[in-house]
N, C-alpha and C positions, 0 to 999 in steps of 0.2 A: 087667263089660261094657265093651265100647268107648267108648260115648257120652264116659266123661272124657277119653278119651285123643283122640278127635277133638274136642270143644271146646280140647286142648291144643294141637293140629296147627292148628286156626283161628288160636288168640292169637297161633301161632308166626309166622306170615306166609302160613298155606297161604288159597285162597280156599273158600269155601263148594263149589264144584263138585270141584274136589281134593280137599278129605275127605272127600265125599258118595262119589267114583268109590275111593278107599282101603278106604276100611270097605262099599262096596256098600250105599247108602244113599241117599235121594233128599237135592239140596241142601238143600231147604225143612226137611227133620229136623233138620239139622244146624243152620240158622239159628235152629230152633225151642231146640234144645238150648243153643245159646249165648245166647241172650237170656233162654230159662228161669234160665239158671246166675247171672242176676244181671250178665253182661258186655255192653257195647255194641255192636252191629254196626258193621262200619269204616263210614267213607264212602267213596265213589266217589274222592275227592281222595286221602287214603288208602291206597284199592287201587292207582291209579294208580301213586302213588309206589313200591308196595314190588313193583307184577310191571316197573318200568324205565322204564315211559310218561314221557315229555316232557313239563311242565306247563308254563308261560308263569309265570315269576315262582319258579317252587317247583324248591330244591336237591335232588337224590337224596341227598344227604346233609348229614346237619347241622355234620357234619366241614368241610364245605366252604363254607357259610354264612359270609358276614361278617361278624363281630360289632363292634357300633358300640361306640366308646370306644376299641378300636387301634390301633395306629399303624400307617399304610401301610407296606410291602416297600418305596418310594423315597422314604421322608419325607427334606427334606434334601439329596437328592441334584440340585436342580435348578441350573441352572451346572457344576454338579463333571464331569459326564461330558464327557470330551473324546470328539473323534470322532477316528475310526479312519481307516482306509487307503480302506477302501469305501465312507466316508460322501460325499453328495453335498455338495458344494461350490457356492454360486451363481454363475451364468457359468462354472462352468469344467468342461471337459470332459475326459474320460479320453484319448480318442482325436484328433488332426487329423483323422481323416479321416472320423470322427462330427460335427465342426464344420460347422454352418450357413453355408452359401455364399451368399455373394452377386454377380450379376454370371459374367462367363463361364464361372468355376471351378462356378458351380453346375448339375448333372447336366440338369436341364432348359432350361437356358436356351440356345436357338440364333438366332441372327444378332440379339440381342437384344429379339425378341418376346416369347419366351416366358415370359417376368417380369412383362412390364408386363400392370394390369389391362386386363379389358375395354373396349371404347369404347362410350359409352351408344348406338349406332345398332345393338349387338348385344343387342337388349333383350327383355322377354317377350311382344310381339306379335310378335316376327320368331319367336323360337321357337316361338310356338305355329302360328303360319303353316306355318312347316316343319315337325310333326310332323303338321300335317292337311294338309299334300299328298302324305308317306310314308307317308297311310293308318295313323298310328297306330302304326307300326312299324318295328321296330328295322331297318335297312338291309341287317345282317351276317348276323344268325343267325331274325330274325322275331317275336321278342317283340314281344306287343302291351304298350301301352301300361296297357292295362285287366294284364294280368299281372306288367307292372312295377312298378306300384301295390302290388300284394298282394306282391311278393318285396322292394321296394325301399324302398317307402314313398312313393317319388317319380317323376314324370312321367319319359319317356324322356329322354337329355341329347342337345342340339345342337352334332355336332362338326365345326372348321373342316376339312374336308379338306387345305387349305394350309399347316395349321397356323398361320398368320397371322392372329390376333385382329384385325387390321384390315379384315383383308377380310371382310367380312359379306353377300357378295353371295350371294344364294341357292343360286344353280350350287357355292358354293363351303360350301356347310351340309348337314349328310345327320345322320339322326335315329340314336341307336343306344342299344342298351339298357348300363346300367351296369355289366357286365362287358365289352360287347366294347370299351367306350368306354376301356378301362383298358388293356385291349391293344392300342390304337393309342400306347402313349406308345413301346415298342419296335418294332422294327423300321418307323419314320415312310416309309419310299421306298416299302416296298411295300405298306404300307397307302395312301398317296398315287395311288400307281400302282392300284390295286383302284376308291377311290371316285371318282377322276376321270371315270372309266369311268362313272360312274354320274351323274353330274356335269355328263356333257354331254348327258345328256337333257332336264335343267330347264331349258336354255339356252331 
């Protein structure tokens, strides 16, 4: 009869439904048969491990297991490794032209504005003033504020049309969502030339 040869196909690794559907048998026979026979049913931990499942803590193999008392693969080796051609270096960089600017050589800085921080009259009652007289909304493309939220995380940003951090005067503030805010760092003239336009209505 089969019944030894599927309690053999259980021990082997197969599950209870796999040698129930081999020999055309219900599973519960088969579990009846292996626990009759004197052997223990796996556990769930177990089954887990030998059809591949992922456990939290548990190696698929014991080959691969750490065993305590070893000596680690870099005992010893700490100081000895020198570094290589690719290793980073502190302060120093591979490129000049990857170097941190400071001052007019740096890409953003023009008629020396663009550096210095803000001045505290640019502060968060001015911008919130300005995003509730633009209705909430982005200038460029119409994002609302409430949609900025959920895409940005953050309120719309408040940008100087002049690009002059000094000048904080309303006429010269227009409200825009975090993408198009990015795209006014190129092409500065004619995005100037767009929100002026826009600019002289707060007047």
């Amino acid at each position: 009869m089969f019944k030894d040869s599927a309690i053999k196909d259980y021990l082997g690794g197969m599950s209870y439904r796999t040698v129930g559907e081999k020999y055309g048998v219900n599973h519960k026979t088969v579990r009846y048969w292996v626990i009759k026979n004197g052997n223990k049913s796996r556990t769930n931990k177990e089954a887990n491990i030998i059809t591949g499942k992922k456990l939290k803590g548990v190696r698929r193999s014991p080959g691969t297991e750490f065993k305590k008392g070893l000596t680690s693969w870099n005992k010893g080796t700490k100081g000895v490794m020198k570094a290589n051609s690719t290793s980073f270096k502190k302060g120093q960089h591979r490129s000049v032209e990857t170097e941190f600017k400071k001052g007019p050589e740096h890409p953003c800085y023009i008629d020396g504005t663009s550096c210095r921080p803000y001045p505290t009259t640019f502060n968060n009652k001015l911008r919130r003033k300005i995003r509730r007289r633009d209705n909430y909304k982005c200038q460029s493309c119409g994002m609302t504020e409430k949609e900025h939220l959920t895409v940005y995380g953050k309120r719309l940003d408040v940008h100087h049309i002049d690009y002059d951090k000094d000048n904080s005067k309303e006429n010269n503030l227009i409200s825009l969502c975090r993408r198009c805010h990015s795209k006014t760092n190129s092409n500065r003239e004619q995005w100037e030339n767009i929100f002026k336009k826009k600019g002289k209505i707060y007047v």
